[in-house]
TIMI-824146 format. One record per residue (C-alpha): residue in three letters; x, y, z. Coordinates in Angstrom, 3 decimals. Layout:
// residues N
+------+----------+----------+----------+
: code :        x :        y :        z :
+------+----------+----------+----------+
:  ALA :        X :        Y :        Z :
...
+------+----------+----------+----------+
This chain:
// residues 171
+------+----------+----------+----------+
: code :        x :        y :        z :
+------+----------+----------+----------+
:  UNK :  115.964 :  113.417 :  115.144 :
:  UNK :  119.299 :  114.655 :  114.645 :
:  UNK :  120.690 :  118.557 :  114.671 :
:  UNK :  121.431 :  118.337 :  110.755 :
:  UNK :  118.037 :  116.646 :  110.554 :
:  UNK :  116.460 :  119.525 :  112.104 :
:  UNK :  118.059 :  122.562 :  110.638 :
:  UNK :  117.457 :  120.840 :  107.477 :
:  UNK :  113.672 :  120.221 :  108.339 :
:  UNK :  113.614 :  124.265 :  109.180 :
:  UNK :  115.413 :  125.248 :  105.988 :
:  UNK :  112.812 :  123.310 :  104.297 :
:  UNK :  109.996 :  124.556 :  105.704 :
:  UNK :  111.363 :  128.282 :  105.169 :
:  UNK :  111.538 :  127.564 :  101.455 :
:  UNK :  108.236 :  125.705 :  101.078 :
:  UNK :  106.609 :  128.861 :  103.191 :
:  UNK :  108.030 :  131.284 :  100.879 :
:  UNK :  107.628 :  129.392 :   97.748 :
:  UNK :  103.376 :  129.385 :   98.509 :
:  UNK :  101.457 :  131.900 :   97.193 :
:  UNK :  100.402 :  134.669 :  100.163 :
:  UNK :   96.899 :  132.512 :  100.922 :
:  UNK :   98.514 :  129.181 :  100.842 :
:  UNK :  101.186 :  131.100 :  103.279 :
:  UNK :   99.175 :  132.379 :  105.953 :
:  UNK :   97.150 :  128.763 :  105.830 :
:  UNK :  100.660 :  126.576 :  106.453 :
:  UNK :  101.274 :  129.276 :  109.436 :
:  UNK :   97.785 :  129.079 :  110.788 :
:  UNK :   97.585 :  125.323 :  110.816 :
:  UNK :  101.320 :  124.960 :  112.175 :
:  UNK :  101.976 :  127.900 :  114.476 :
:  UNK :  105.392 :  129.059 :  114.320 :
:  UNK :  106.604 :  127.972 :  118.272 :
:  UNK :  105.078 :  124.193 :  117.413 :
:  UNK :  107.809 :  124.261 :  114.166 :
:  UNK :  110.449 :  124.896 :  116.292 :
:  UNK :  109.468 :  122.766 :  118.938 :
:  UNK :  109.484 :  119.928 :  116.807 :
:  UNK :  112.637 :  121.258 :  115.017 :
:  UNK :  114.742 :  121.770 :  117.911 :
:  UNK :  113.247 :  119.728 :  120.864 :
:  UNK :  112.209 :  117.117 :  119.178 :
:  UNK :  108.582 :  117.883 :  120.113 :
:  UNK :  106.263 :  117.227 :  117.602 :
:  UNK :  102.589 :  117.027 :  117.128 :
:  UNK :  100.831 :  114.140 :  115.629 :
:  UNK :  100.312 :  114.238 :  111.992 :
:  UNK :   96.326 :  114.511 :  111.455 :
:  UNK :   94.681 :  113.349 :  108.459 :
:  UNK :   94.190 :  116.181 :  105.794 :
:  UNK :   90.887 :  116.013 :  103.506 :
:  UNK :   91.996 :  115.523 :  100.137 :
:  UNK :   90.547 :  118.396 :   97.405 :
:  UNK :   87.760 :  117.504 :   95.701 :
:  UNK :   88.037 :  116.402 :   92.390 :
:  UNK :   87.028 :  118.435 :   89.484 :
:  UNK :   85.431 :  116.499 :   86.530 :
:  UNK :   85.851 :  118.107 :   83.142 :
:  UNK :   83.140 :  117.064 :   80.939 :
:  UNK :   82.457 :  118.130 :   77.070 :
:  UNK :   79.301 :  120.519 :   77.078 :
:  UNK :   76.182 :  118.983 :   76.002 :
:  UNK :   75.555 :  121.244 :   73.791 :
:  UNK :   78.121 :  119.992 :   71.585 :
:  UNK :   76.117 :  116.278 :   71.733 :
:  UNK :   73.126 :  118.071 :   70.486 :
:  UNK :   75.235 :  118.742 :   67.569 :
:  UNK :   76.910 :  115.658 :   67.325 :
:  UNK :   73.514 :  113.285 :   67.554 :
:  UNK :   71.863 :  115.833 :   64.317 :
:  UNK :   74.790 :  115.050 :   62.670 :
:  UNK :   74.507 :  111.453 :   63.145 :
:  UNK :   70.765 :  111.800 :   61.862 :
:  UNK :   71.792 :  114.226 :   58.747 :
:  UNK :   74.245 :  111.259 :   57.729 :
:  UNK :   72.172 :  108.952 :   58.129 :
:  UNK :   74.360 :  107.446 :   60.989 :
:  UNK :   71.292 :  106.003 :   62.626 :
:  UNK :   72.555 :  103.126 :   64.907 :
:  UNK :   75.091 :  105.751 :   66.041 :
:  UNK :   72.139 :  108.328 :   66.862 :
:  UNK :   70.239 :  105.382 :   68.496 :
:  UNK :   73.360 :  104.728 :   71.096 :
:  UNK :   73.702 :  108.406 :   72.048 :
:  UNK :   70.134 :  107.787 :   73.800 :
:  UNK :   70.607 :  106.543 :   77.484 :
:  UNK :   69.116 :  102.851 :   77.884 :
:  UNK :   65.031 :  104.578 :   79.687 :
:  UNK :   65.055 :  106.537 :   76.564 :
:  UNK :   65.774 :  103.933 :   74.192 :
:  UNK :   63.119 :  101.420 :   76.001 :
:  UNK :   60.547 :  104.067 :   76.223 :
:  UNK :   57.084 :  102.832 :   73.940 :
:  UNK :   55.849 :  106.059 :   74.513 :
:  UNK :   58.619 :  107.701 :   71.804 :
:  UNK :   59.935 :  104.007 :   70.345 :
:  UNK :   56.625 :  101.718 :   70.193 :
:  UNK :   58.939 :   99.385 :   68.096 :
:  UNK :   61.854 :  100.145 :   69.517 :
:  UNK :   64.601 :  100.569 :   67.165 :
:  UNK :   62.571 :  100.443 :   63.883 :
:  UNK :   60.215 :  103.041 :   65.273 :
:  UNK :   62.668 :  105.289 :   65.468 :
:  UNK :   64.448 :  104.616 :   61.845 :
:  UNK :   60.811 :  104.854 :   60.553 :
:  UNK :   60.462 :  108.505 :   62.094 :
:  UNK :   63.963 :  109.793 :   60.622 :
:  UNK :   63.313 :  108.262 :   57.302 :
:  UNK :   60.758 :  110.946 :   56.755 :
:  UNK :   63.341 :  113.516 :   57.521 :
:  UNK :   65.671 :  115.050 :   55.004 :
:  UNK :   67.264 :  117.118 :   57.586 :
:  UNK :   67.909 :  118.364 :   60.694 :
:  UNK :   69.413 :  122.649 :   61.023 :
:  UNK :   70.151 :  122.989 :   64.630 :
:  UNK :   69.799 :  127.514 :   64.941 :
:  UNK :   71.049 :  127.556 :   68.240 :
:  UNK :   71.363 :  125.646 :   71.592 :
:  UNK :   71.496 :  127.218 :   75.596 :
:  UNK :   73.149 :  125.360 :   78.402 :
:  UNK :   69.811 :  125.271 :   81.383 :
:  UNK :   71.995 :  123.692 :   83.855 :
:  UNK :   74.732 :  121.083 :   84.178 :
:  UNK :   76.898 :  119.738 :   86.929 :
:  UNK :   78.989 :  116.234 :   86.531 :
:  UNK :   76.124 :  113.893 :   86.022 :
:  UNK :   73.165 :  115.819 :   83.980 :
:  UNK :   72.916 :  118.479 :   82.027 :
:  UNK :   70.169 :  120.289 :   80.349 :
:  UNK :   70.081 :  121.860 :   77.239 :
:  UNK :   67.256 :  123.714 :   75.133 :
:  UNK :   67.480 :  123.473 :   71.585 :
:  UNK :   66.758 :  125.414 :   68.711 :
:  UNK :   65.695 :  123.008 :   65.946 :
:  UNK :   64.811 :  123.431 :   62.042 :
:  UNK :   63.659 :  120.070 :   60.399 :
:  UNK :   63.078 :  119.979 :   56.875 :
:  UNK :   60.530 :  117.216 :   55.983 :
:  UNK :   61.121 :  113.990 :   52.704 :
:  UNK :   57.393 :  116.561 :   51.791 :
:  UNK :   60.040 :  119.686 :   51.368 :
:  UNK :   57.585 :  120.562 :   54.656 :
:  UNK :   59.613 :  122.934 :   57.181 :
:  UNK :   59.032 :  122.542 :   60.598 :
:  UNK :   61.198 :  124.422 :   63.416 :
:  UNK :   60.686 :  123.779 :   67.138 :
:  UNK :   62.125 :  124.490 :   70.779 :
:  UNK :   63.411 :  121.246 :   72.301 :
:  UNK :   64.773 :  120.480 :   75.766 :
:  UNK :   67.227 :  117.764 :   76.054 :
:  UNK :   67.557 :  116.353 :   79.457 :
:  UNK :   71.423 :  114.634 :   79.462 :
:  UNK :   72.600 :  112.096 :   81.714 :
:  UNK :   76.604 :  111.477 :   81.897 :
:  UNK :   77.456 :  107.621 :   80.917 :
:  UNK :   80.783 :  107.083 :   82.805 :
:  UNK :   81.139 :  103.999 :   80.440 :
:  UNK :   81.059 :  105.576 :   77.110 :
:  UNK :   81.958 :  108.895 :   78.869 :
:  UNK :   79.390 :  110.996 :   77.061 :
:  UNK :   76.527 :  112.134 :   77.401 :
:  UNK :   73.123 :  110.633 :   76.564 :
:  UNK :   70.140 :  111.912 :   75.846 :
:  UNK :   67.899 :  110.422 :   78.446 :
:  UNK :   64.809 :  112.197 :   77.997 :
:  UNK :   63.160 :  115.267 :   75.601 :
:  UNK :   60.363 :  117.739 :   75.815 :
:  UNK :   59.173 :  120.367 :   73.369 :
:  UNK :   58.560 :  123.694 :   74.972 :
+------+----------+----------+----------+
């Protein structure tokens, strides 16, 4: 490495230490000791390079609570292949809820005029699943009024990236 190449290496590093913030400062100097800069600077001594662990990435997803909303308002328009698909694939498949699959379902909402959702709270979420209790007001084709507590376990579909509603339980 040349003298110019050096000085210039120095003059670098001087601006890129004082252009870090005070923590990101006193890291560079911790991990490269001053004497080891100029070593390598002006003797021509320098370490290895090591391999530095990337950051980990942070994954912004839309809060589930907004799918809540999104899958009544399906329902309230009568959007009900659109409702259908926001359920994961185990929920969809599930006789328990769907004995007829798809026309079990349609058969359910049919009997519903509408759906008021009164609130919704965020249990727990991290990048994959999310869980969200639900606040829920249905009024009934018999003008019957029926309001219930609903949890809505979410799982994160990296295809479609949303969230599905993978499985439900009233509390």
């Amino acid at each position: 490495m040349t003298i110019t190449s050096r000085i210039t290496l120095f003059l670098s590093l001087c601006i890129l230490g004082s252009s870090l913030s005070s923590c990101q400062a006193a890291s560079f100097l911790l991990e490269y000791p001053l004497e080891k800069l100029f070593d390598c600077i002006f003797f021509d001594e320098c370490p290895e390079l090591r391999n530095i662990e990337p950051r980990p990435h942070i994954i912004h997803r839309p809060p589930a609570e907004q799918s809540v909303r999104d899958y009544y308002r399906n329902i309230n328009n009568y959007y009900y292949q659109t409702a259908w698909n926001s359920l994961s694939p185990q929920l969809r498949q599930n006789r328990k809820f769907h004995p007829q699959g798809y026309t079990s379902y349609t058969n359910w909402w049919h009997k519903v005029r509408r759906v008021d959702v009164l609130g919704t709270y965020r249990v727990s979420v991290n990048p994959y699943y999310s869980t969200v209790d639900t606040r829920l007001r249905y009024l009934m084709s018999s003008n019957r009024e029926i309001e219930q507590t609903i949890r809505f376990f979410f799982v994160w579909d990296s295809n479609t990236n949303c969230w599905l509603i993978n499985s439900v339980e009233r509390l």
